[in-house]
C-alpha positions in Angstrom: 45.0 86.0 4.4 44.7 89.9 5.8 43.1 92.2 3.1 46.3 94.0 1.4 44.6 96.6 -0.5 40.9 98.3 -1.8 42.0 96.8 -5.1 41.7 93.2 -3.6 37.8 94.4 -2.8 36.8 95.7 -5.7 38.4 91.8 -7.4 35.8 90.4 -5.1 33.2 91.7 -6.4 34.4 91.0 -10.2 34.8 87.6 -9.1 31.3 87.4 -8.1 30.6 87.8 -12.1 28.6 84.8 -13.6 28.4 83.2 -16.7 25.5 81.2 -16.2 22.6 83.4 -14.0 20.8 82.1 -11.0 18.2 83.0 -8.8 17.7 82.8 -5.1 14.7 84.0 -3.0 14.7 84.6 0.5 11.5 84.9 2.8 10.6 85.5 6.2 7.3 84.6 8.6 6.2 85.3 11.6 4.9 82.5 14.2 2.2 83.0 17.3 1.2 80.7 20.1 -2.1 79.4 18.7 -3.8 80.3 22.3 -2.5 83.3 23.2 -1.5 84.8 19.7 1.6 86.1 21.5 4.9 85.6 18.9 6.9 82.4 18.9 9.9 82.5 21.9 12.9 80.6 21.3 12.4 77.7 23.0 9.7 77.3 20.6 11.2 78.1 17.5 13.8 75.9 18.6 11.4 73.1 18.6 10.3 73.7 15.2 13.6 73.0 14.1 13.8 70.3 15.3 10.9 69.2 14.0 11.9 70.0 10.8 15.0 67.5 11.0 13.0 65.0 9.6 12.8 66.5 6.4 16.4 65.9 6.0 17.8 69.9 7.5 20.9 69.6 9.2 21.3 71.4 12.1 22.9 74.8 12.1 24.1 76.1 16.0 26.1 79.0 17.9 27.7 77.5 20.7 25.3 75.1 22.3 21.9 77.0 21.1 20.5 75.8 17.5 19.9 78.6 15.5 19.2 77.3 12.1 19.1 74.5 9.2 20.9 73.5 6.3 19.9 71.5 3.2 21.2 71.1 -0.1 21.9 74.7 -0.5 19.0 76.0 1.3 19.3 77.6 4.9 16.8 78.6 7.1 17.7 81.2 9.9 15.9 83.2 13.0 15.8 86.8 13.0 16.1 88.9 16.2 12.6 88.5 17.2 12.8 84.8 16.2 11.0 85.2 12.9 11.8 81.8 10.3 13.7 82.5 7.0 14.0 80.0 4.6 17.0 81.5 2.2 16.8 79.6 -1.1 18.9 77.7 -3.4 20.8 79.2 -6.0 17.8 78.1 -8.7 17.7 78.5 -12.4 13.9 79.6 -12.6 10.4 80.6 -11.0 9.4 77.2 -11.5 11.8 76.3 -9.5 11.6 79.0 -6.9 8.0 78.5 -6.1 8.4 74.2 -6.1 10.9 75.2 -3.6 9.2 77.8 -1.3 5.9 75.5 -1.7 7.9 72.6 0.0 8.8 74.9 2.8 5.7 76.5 3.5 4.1 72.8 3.5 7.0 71.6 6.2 6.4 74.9 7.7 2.3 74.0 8.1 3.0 70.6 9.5 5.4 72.0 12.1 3.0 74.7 13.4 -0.1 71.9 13.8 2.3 69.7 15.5 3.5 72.7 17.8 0.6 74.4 18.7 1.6 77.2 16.6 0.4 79.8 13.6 2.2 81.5 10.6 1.8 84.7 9.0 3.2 85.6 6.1 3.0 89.8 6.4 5.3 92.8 6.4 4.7 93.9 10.1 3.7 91.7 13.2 -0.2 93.2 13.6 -0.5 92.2 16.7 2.7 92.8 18.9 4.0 95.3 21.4 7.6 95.6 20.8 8.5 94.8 24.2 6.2 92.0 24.3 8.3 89.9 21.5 11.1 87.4 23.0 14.5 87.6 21.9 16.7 84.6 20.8 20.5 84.1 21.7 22.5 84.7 18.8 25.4 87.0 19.6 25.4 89.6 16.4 22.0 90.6 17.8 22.7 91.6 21.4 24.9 93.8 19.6 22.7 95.0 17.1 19.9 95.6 19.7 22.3 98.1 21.7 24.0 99.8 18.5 21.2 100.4 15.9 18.4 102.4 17.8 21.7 104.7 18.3 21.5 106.2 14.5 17.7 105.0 13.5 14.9 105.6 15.4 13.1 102.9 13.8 15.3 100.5 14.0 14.7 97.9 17.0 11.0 97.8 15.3 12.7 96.4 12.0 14.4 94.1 13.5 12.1 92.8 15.8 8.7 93.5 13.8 9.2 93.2 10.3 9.5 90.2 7.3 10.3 90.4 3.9 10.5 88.8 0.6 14.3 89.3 -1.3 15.1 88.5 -4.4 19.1 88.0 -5.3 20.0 88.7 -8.7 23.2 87.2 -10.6 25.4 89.6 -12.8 27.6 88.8 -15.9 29.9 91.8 -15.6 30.7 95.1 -14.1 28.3 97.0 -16.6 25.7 94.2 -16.2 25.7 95.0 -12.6 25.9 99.1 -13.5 22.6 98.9 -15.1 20.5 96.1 -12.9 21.8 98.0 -9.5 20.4 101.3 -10.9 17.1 99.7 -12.4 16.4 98.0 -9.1 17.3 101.5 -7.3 14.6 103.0 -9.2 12.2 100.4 -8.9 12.3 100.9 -5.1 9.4 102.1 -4.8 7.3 100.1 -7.3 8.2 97.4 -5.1 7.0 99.3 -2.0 4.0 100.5 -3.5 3.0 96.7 -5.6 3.6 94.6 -2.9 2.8 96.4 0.2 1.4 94.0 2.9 2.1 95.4 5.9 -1.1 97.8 7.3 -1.9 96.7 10.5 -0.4 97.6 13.8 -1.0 96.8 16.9 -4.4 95.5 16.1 -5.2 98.7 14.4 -4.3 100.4 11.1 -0.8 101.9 11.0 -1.5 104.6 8.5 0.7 103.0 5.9 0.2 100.7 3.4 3.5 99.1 3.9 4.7 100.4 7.5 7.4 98.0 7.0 8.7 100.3 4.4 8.5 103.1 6.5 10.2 101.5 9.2 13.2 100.4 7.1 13.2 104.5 5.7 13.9 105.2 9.6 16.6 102.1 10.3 20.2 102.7 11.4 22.6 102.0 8.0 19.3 101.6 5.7 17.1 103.4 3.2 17.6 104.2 -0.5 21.4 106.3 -0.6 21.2 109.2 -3.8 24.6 107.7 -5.0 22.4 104.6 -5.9 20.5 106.3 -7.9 23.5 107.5 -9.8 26.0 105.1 -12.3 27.3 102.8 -9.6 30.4 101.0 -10.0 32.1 98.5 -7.5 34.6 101.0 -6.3 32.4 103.1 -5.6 30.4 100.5 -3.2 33.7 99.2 -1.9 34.3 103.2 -1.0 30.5 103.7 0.9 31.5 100.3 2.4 35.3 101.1 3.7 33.4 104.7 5.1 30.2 102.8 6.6 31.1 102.2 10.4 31.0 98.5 11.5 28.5 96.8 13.6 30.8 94.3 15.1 33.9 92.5 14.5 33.4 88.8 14.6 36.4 87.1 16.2 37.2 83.5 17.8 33.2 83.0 17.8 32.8 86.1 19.5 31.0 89.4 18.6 33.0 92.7 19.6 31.5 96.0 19.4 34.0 98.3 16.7 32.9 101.6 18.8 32.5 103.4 15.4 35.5 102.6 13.8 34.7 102.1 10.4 36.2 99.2 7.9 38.6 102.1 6.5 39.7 101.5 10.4 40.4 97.8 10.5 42.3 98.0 7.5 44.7 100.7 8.8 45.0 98.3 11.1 43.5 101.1 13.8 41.3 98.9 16.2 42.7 98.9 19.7 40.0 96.2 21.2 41.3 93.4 18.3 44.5 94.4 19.0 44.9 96.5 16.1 44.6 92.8 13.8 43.4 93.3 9.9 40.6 92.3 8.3 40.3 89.1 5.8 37.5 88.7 2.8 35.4 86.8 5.7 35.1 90.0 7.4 34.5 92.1 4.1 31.8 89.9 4.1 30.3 90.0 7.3 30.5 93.8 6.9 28.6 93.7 3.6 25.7 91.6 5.2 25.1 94.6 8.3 24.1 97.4 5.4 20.5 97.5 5.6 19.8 99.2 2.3 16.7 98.7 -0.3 19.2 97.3 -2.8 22.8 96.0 -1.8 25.5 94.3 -3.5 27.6 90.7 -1.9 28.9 88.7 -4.9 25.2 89.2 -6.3 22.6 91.6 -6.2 19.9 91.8 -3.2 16.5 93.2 -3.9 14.8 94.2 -0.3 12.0 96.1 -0.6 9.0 93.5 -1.0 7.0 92.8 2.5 6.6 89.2 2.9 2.9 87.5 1.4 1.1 84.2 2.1 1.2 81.3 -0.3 -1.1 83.2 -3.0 1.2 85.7 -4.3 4.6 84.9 -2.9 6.2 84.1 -6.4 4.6 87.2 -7.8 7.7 89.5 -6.8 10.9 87.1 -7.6 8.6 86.3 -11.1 8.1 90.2 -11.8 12.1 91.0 -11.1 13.8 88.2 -13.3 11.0 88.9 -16.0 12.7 92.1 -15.6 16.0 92.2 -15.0 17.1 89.2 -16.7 14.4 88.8 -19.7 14.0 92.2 -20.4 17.1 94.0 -19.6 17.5 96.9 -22.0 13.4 97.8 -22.4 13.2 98.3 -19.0 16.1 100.4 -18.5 14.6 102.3 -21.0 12.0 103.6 -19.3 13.8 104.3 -15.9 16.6 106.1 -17.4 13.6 108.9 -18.5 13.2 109.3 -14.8 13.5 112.3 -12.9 16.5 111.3 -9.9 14.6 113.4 -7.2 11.3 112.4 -8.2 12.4 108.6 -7.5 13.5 109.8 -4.2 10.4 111.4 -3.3 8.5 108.9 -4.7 10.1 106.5 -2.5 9.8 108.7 0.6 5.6 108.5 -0.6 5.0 104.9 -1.5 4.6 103.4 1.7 1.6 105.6 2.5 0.1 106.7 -0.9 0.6 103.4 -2.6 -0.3 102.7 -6.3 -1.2 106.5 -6.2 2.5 107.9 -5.4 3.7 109.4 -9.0 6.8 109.1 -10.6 7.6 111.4 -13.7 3.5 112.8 -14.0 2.4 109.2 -13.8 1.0 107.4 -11.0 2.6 104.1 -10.0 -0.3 102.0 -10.8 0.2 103.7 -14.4 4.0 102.9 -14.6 3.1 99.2 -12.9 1.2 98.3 -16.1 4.0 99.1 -18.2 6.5 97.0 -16.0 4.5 94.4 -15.9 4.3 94.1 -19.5 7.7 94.3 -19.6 8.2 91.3 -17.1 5.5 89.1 -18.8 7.6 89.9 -22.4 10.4 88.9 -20.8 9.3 85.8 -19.2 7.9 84.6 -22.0 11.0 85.5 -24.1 12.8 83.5 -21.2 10.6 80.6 -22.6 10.8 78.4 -19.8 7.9 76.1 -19.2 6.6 73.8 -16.0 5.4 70.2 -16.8 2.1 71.5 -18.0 3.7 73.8 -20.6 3.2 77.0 -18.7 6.2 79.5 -19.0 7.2 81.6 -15.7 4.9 84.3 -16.7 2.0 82.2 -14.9 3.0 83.8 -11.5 2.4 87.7 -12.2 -1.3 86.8 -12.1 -1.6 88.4 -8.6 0.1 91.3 -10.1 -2.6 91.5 -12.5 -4.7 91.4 -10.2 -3.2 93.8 -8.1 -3.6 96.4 -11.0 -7.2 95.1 -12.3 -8.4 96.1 -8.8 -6.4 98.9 -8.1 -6.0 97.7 -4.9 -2.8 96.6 -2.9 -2.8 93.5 -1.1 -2.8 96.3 1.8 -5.6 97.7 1.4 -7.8 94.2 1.3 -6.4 93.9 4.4 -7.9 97.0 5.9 -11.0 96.1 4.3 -10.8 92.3 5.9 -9.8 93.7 9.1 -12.7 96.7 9.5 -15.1 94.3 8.4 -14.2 90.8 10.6 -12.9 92.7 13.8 -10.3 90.2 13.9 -6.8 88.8 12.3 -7.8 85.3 11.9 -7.6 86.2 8.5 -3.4 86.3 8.1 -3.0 83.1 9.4 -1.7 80.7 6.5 
């Protein structure tokens, strides 16, 4: 069925309204020839999933090439420069989550000593020249490789160079979604600044504390938009969306360049190469997955702006959100809503250099990260839900408190690591 109306997209994204609230986590890693510590080319990756098969993933393929899993609600996918991804379950809680990713990262382990192979778990490859890192064949990315460099400088280095942690967030109504939309707009760069993991370049410091950060500041369709700082509402996303130009059209299993038409465009029915054809909701959907922004909305909310972490603090970001967004809703809007819009902004712009010392509203973000995590340890407590040992989900913000006990980013222990070993043997997990 052709899309008739904006009406019918703005309904799709009331339909995506839950009763009951889930979470899913999504995580990328990097993987290096254990000899040569070059990155992982396809035909290697390739063999990892294979390998994988015999914990029960199904094979997921484009044409004849394999390019990911499935099981039981799980995926795992390659990204351009054949990083793994392993996007999660819809799960009810942390305990969950972290069960979840744990079984992963142990398949993940026994693959890589079978293969000859190492995994890192950071926000930028510290090793790799970009033209040094093999492609894989998926279609949307020969595209993407040509189109994106055209309107972000950054851009072939995110794709290529970069990992992430996201966290995907249910909502129970348009106004739920109003108010967790702007609260993880603001958060932006808390996240940046808590999490950042991403300091190395090249074999040498980048400058940043999370460079992935700065890279995704500089990326074609990405970055923090002003209107998301503002009261959001689903038309108003359906209108940035209809205005955004499209990456590609995917038709008949192919990928065709739109030439800047935008999705405004293929509903007018104005595309000459797709015969001037009309788009349906699968489209509208492959659309909304080619905006690269910090937060963005599908039939849930995506949270993208934690650089990917090793085993020790992985569950520390999805645990700090839902502590958050879903057990402490209204006390933590609270304290954004005080916030200055362009200081936000700025602050975001600052975060993935200055860290825990960027400020927000004449307070440094180590100062605000104390009071958020309060926040998230009330509301996973309030959330109530305990492991087999009795613990509630507030047991995995210990890194966090960490974190802010040291007043140190995972970042900067890197540098530290690094000056003092003369080496990266460190990052492997």
């Amino acid at each position: 069925m052709f899309i008739k109306s904006k009406e019918e997209l703005i309904n799709y994204f009331h339909k995506g309204a839950k009763k009951e609230l889930f979470i899913g986590v999504e995580n990328e890693k990097f993987l290096f020839d254990q000899t040569t510590n070059s990155r992982a080319a396809y035909s290697k990756v390739k063999e990892v999933l294979n390998y994988l098969k015999k914990f029960g993933w199904q094979e997921i393929t484009e044409g004849e090439n394999l390019i990911g899993l499935k099981n039981n609600g799980k995926n795992i996918s390659l990204e351009p420069g054949n990083q793994i991804e392993l996007s999660g379950a819809k799960l009810k809680n942390i305990h969950e989550v972290c069960s979840e990713s744990f079984v992963f990262l142990d398949e993940m382990k026994k693959a890589c000593k079978e293969l000859n192979l190492k995994m890192i778990s950071v926000g930028f490859d510290p090793i790799s020249k970009i033209e040094n890192i093999p492609k894989n064949p998926k279609k949307r990315y020969e595209i993407m490789t040509i189109e994106m460099p055209k309107h972000g400088k950054s851009s072939l280095e995110m794709m290529y160079q970069t990992c992430g942690t996201q966290v995907n967030i249910d909502y129970n109504s348009e106004i739920d979604f109003k108010t967790k939309f702007k609260l993880a707009s603001y958060l932006t760069p808390i996240s940046i600044a808590l999490f950042a993991n991403s300091s190395i370049k090249q074999m040498k410091p980048s400058g940043f504390l999370s460079y992935r950060s700065k890279v995704w500041q500089n990326t074609s369709r990405g970055g923090l938009p002003e209107v998301f700082l503002e009261d959001m509402s689903f038309e108003k996303y359906v209108d940035m969306s209809l205005n955004m130009p499209l990456l590609f059209i995917q038709q008949n299993s192919k990928h065709i360049k739109a030439d800047g038409k935008t999705f405004n465009d293929f509903m007018d029915g104005n595309i000459k190469v797709i015969e001037n054809k009309k788009p349906t909701l699968k489209d509208f959907e492959t659309h909304l997955a080619t905006i690269f922004t910090e937060v963005r909305l599908k039939n849930y909310i995506e949270i993208r702006s934690i650089d990917a972490c090793e085993w020790s603090c992985h569950c520390a970001g999805p645990a700090f959100y839902v502590g958050l967004l879903y057990g402490n809703l209204e006390e933590t809007y609270e304290v954004i809503n005080k916030w200055n819009k362009l200081d936000v902004m700025n602050a975001y712009l600052e975060a993935p250099k200055k860290g825990l010392d960027t400020m927000i509203n004449n307070k440094s973000i180590l100062e605000w990260s104390k009071i958020l995590l309060n926040l998230s340890k009330k509301g996973l407590q309030k959330r109530n839900i305990k492991n087999k040992s009795g613990k509630d989900e507030s047991i995995f913000l210990k890194n966090i408190e960490n974190t802010l006990l040291n007043k140190k980013t995972k970042a900067e222990k890197i540098i530290e690591d690094f000056n003092e070993k003369k080496g990266i043997d460190f990052f492997y997990e």
